[in-house]
C-alpha positions as CSV (number, residue, x, y, z in Angstrom):
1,X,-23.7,-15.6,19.8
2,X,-25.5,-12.8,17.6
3,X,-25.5,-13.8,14.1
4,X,-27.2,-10.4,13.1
5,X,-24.4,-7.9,11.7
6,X,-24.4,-5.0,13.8
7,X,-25.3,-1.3,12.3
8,X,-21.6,-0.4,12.6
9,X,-21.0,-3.4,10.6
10,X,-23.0,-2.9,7.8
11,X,-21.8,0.7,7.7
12,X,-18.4,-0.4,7.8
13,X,-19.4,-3.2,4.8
14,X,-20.5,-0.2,2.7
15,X,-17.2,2.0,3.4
16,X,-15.3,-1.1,2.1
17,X,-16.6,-2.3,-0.5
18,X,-16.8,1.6,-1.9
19,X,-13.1,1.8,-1.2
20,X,-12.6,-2.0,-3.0
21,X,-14.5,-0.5,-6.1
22,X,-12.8,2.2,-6.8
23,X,-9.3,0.4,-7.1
24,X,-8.1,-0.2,-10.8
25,X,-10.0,-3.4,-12.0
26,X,-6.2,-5.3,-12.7
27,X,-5.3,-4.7,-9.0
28,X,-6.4,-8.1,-7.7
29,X,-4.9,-10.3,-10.8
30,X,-2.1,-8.1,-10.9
31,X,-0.8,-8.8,-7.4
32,X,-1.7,-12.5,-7.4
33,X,0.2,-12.8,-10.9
34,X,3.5,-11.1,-9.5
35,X,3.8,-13.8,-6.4
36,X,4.1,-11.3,-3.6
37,X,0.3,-11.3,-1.9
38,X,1.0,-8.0,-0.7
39,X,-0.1,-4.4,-2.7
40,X,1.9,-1.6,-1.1
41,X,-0.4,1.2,-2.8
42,X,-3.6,-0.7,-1.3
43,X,-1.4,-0.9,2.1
44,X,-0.7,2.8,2.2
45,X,-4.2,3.8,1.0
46,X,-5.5,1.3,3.8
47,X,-3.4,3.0,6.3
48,X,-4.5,7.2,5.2
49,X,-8.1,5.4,6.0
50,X,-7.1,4.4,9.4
51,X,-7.6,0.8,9.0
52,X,-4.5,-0.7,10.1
53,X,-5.2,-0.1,13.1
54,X,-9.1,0.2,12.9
55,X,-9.0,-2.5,15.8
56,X,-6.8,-0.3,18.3
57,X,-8.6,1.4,20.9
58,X,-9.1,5.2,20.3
59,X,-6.6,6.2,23.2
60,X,-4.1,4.6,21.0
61,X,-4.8,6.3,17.9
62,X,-7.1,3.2,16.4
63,X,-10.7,3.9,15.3
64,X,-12.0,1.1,17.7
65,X,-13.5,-1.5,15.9
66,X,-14.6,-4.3,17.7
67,X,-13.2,-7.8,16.1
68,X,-16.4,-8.3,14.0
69,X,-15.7,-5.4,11.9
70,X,-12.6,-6.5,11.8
71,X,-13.4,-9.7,10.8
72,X,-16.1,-7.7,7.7
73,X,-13.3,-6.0,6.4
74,X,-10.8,-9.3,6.0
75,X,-13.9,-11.1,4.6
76,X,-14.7,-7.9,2.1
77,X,-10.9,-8.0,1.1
78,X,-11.1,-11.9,0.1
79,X,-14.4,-11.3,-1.4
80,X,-12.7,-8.8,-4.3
81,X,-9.1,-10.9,-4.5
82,X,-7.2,-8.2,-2.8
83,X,-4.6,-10.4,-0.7
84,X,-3.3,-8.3,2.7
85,X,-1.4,-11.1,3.6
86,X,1.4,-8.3,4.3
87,X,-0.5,-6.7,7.0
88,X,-1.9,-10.0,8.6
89,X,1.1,-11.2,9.5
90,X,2.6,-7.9,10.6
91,X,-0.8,-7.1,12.8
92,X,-0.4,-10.8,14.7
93,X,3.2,-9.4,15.7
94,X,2.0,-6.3,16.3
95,X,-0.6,-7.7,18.7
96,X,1.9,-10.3,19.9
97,X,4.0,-7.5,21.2
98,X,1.4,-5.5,22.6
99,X,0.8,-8.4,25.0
100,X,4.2,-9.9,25.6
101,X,6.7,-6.9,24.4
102,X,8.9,-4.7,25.9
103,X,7.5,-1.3,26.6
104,X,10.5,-0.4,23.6
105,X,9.1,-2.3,21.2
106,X,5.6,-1.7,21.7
107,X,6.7,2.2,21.4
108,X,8.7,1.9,18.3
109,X,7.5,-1.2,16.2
110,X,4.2,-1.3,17.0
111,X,3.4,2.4,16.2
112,X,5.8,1.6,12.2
113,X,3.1,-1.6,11.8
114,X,-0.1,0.2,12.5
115,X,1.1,3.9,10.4
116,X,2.2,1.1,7.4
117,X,5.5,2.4,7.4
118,X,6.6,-1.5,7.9
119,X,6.0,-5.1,6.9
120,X,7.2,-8.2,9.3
121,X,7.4,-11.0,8.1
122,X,8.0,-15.0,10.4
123,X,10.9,-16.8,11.1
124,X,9.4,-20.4,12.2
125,X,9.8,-23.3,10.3
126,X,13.2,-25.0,9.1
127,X,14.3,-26.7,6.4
128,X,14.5,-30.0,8.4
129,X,11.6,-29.7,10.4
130,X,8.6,-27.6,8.8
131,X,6.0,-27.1,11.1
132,X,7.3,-28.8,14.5
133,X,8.9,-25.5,15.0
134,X,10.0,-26.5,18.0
135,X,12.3,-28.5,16.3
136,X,14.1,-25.2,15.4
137,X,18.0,-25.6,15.2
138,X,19.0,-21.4,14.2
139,X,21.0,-21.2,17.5
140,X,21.0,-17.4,19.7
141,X,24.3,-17.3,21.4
142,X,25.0,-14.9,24.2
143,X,27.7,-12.5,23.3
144,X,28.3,-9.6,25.5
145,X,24.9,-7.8,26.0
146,X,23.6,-9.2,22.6
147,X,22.8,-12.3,20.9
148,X,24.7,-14.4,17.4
149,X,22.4,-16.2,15.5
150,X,23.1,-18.6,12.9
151,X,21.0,-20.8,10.9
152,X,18.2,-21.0,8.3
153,X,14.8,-20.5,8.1
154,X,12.6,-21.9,5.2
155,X,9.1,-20.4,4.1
156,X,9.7,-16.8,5.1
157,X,6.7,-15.3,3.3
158,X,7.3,-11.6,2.8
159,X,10.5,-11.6,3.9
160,X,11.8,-9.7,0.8
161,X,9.1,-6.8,2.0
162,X,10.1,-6.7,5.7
163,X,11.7,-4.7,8.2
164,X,12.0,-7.3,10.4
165,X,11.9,-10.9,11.0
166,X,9.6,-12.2,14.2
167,X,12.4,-15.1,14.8
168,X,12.1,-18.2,17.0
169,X,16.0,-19.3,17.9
170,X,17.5,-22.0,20.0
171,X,19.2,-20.7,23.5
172,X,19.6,-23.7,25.2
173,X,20.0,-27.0,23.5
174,X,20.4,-28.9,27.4
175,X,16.4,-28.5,28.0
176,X,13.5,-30.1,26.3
177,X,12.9,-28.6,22.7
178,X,10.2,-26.7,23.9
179,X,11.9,-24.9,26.7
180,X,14.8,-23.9,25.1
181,X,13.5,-21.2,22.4
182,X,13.7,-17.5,22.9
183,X,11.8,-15.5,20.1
184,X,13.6,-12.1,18.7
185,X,13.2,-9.5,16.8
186,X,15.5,-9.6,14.2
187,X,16.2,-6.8,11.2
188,X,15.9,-7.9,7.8
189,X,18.8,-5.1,7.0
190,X,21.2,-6.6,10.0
191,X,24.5,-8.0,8.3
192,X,24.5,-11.8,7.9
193,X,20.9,-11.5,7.0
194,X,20.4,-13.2,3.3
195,X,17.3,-13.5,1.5
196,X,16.5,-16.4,-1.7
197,X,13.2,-16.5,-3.6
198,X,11.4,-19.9,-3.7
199,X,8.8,-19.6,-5.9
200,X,5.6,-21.9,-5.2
201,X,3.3,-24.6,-7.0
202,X,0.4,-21.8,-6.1
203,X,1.9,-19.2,-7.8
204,X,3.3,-17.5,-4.7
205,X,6.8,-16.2,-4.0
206,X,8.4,-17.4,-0.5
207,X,11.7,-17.1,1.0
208,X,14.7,-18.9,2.5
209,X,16.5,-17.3,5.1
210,X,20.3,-17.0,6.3
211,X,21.6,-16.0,9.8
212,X,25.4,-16.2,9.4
213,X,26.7,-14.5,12.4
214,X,23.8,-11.9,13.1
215,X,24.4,-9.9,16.1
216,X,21.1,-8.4,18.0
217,X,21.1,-6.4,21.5
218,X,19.2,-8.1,23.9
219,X,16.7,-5.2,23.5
220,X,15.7,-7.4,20.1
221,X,14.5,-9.9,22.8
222,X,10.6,-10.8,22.9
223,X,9.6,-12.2,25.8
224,X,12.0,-14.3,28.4
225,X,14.9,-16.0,27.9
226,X,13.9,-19.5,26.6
227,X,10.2,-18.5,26.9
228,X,10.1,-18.1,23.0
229,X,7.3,-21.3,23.1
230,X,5.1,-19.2,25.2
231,X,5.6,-16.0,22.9
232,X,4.8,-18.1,20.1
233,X,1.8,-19.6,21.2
234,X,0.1,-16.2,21.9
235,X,1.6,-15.2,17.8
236,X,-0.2,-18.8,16.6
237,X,-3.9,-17.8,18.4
238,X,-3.7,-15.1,15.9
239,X,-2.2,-16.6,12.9
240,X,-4.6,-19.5,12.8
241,X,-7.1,-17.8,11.5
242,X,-9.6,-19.6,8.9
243,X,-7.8,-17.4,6.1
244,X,-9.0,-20.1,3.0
245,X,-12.6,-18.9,4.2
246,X,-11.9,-16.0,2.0
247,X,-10.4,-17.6,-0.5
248,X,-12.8,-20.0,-0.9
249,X,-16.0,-17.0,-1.2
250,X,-13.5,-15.1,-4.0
251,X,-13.4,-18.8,-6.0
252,X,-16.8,-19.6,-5.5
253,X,-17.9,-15.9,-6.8
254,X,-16.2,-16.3,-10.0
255,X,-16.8,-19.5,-10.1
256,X,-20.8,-18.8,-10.3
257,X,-20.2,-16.2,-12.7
258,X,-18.6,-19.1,-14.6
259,X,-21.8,-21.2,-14.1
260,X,-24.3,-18.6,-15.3
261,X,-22.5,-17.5,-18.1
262,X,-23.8,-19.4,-21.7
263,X,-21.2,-21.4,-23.6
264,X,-20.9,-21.5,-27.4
265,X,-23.8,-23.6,-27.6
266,X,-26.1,-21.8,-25.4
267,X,-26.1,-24.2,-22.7
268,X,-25.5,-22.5,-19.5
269,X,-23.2,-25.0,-17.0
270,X,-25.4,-24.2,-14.0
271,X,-28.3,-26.0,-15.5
272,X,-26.2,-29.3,-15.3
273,X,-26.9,-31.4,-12.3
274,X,-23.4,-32.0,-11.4
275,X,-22.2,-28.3,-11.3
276,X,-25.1,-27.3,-9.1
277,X,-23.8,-29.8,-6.7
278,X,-20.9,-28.9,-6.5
279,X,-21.7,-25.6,-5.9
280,X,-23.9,-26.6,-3.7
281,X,-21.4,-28.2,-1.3
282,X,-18.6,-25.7,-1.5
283,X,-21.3,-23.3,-0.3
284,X,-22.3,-25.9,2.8
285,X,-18.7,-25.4,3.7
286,X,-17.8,-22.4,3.2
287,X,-21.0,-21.6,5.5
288,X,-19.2,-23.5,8.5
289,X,-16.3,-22.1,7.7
290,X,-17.4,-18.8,8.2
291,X,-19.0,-19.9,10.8
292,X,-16.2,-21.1,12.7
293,X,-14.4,-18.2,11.7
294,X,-16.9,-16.1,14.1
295,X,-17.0,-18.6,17.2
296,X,-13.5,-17.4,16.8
297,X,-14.1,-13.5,16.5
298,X,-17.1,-14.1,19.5
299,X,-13.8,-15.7,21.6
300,X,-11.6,-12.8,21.0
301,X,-14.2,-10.2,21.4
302,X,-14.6,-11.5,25.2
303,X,-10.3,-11.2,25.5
304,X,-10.1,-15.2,24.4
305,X,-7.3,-16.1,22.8
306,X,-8.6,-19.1,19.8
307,X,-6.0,-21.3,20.5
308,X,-7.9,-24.8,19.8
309,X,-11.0,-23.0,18.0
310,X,-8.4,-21.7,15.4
311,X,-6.6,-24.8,14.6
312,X,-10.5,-26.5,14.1
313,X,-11.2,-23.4,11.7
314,X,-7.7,-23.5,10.1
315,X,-7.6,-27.2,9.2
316,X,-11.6,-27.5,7.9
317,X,-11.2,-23.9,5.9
318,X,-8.1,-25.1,4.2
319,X,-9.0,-28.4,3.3
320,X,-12.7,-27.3,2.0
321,X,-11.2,-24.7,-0.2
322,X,-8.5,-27.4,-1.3
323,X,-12.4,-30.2,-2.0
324,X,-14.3,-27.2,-3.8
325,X,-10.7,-26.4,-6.3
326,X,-10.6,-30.3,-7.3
327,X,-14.2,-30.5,-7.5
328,X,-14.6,-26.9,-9.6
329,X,-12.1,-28.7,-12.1
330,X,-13.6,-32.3,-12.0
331,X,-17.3,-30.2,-13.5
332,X,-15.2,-27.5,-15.6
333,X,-13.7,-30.1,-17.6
334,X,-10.2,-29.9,-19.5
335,X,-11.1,-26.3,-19.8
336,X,-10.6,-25.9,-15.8
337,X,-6.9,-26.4,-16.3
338,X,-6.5,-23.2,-18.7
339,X,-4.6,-20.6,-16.7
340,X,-4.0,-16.9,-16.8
341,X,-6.2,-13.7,-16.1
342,X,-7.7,-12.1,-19.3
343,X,-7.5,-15.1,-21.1
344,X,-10.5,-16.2,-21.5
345,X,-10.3,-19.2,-19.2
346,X,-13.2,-20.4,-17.3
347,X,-13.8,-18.0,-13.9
348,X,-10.7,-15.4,-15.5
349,X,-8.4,-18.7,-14.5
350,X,-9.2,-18.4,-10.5
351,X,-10.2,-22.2,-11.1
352,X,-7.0,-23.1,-12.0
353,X,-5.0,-20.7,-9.4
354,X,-6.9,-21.9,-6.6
355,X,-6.3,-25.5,-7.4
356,X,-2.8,-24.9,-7.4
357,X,-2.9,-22.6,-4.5
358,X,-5.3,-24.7,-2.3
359,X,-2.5,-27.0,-1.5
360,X,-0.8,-24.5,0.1
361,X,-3.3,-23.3,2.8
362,X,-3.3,-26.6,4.1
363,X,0.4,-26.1,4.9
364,X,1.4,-23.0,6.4
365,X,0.6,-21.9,10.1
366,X,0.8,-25.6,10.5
367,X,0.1,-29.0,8.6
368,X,-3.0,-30.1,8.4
369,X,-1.4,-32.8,10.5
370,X,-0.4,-30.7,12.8
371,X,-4.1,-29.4,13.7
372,X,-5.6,-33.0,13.9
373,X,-3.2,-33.2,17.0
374,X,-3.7,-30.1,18.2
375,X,-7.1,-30.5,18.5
376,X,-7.0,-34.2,18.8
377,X,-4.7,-33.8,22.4
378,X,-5.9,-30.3,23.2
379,X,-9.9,-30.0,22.6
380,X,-10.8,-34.1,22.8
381,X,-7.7,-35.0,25.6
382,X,-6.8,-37.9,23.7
383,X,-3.0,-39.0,24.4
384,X,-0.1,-37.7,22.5
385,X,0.3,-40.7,20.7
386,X,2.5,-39.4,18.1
387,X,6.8,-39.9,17.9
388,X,8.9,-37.3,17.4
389,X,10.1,-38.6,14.1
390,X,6.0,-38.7,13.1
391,X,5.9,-35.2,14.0
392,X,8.5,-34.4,11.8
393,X,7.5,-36.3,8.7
394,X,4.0,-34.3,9.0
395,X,5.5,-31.2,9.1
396,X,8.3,-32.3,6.3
């Protein structure tokens, strides 16, 4: 692997961080501060540029890119505190359906994802369940030439911005959990379709979702008929991407700005023995972080789908931005806790968001849990050794 950015890569570097400085200085706290990780005048403005689909080959209107300038521009984004959230999760679907879609859908969604007409948002995990999705009880009945579904779906991040929900729904309840899921294509307008705000511990608005009696053509299909675990597993290669990386280089940022900054006394914290170690170990990991976050942009520049390599990056990401947030506050002091942008807390309050937040990350796109197995099962070959009922708890 070439650890050397390319020249396209540092050209690319320079277009961004141009674009990122010439947004208006609030934009970052302002969008954190409102719940909803998603900007819709940065998404439009990233869409006149091209950038949504920057990856897409040329022939199909993209500018290209290769997955390490891809992977320059989510890192550049992080860097400033400009969550796109929004269009991460509707690019995996995007790039879900371009693999396993119907030629329909990659004609008429795809094309609304990558122009930034739309937002999609996912319809996994379950109030009783959490992330063994395959535990999903919203039943699809067959009905004619469409589908009913009805049931609930908890943690629907975005879902108040979407189009459509990417949903995973039991057809056939006689076959092992797995094998019984068919994934859809569901819209968020559809009658029967309800949305609720849950509003997080990190500061960030979720959903729950209601399917009372939603009817969908079979055209809403993705993939085969109780083939939804395969669909999904090409969506999860995407999704688990080491996204607390970039949280964790926006936190340490301020966080050193924090450090070199004098106090009322004229001591500066850096000079203390303790804050330099922390420091120093957040940096160690966010280093392999990053690191593992291109072993899985080398994979999927050789048409690799990261399957095991991005639960390994998702769990170690998550849970070093989750040490370097308890640690920041340990050396901060009491003043660590003070929260708020502009008001004068320590790091402009990113200390005490991140703390809150950094819980979180190890939670979505599966438990932290939920990796060890993964990877425990999947990379080492060790035997499932865990019950049904402990799945569940660990997703719970």
């Amino acid at each position: 692997m070439e650890f050397e950015p390319s020249e396209a890569q540092r050209r690319f570097r320079t277009e961004i961080r141009q674009f990122l400085a010439e947004l208006p200085p609030a934009t970052s706290a302002a969008v954190h501060d409102s719940g909803t990780l998603h900007s819709w005048s940065v998404h439009r403005a990233m869409a006149e540029r091209g950038w949504l689909k920057a990856a897409w080959p040329v022939e199909q209107g993209g500018q290209g890119r290769d997955p390490f300038e891809m992977a320059t521009l989510n890192e550049e984004f992080a860097r400033a505190g400009i969550p796109i959230e929004g269009w991460l999760i509707a690019e995996l679907v995007a790039k879900t359906l371009q693999i396993v879609g119907t030629e329909q859908q990659r004609s008429e969604v795809i094309p609304a994802i990558l122009s930034g007409e739309i937002l999609l948002c996912l319809g996994y995990s379950e109030p009783d369940s959490g992330s063994d999705v395959a535990a999903a009880r919203t039943r699809a009945t067959r009905d004619g030439d469409g589908w009913v579904i009805d049931g609930q779906k908890m943690f629907t991040t975005m879902a108040h911005e979407s189009s459509y929900v990417f949903l995973l729904a039991r057809t056939n309840p006689e076959v092992p959990k797995h094998r019984g899921l068919t994934m859809f294509l569901v819209p968020m307008d559809a009658e029967g379709v309800d949305v609720r705000p849950v509003h997080t511990l990190g500061g960030e608005r979720t959903n729950a979702t209601f399917y009372e009696r939603v009817r969908v053509p079979d055209s809403a299909r993705v993939g085969e008929v109780d083939g939804g675990w395969d669909v999904m597993m090409v969506a999860l290669a995407f999704e688990r991407q080491p996204a607390a990386a970039g949280h964790l280089l926006h936190l340490l940022d301020r966080a050193v700005g924090w450090a070199r900054t004098p106090t009322a006394d004229g001591a500066t914290p850096i000079d203390r023995p303790e804050v330099r170690a922390c420091l120093a170990r957040a940096y160690t990991d966010l280093e392999v972080s990053r690191l593992m976050g291109y072993r899985m942009t080398w994979l999927t520049a050789r048409d690799v789908l990261p399957h095991t390599e991005g639960s390994l990056a998702k769990l170690f990401s998550s849970e070093a931005l989750m040490r370097a947030a308890a640690s920041l506050v340990d050396v901060v002091g009491a003043d660590g806790l003070l929260a708020g942008h502009g008001t004068g807390a320590p790091a402009d309050g990113w200390i005490e968001h991140e703390f809150r937040h950094s819980v979180v990350t190890t939670i979505y796109a599966g438990t932290s849990e939920i990796q060890r197995g993964i990877i425990a099962e999947r990379h080492l070959g060790l035997p499932r050794a865990r019950t049904q009922a402990q799945a569940q708890r660990a997703g719970a």
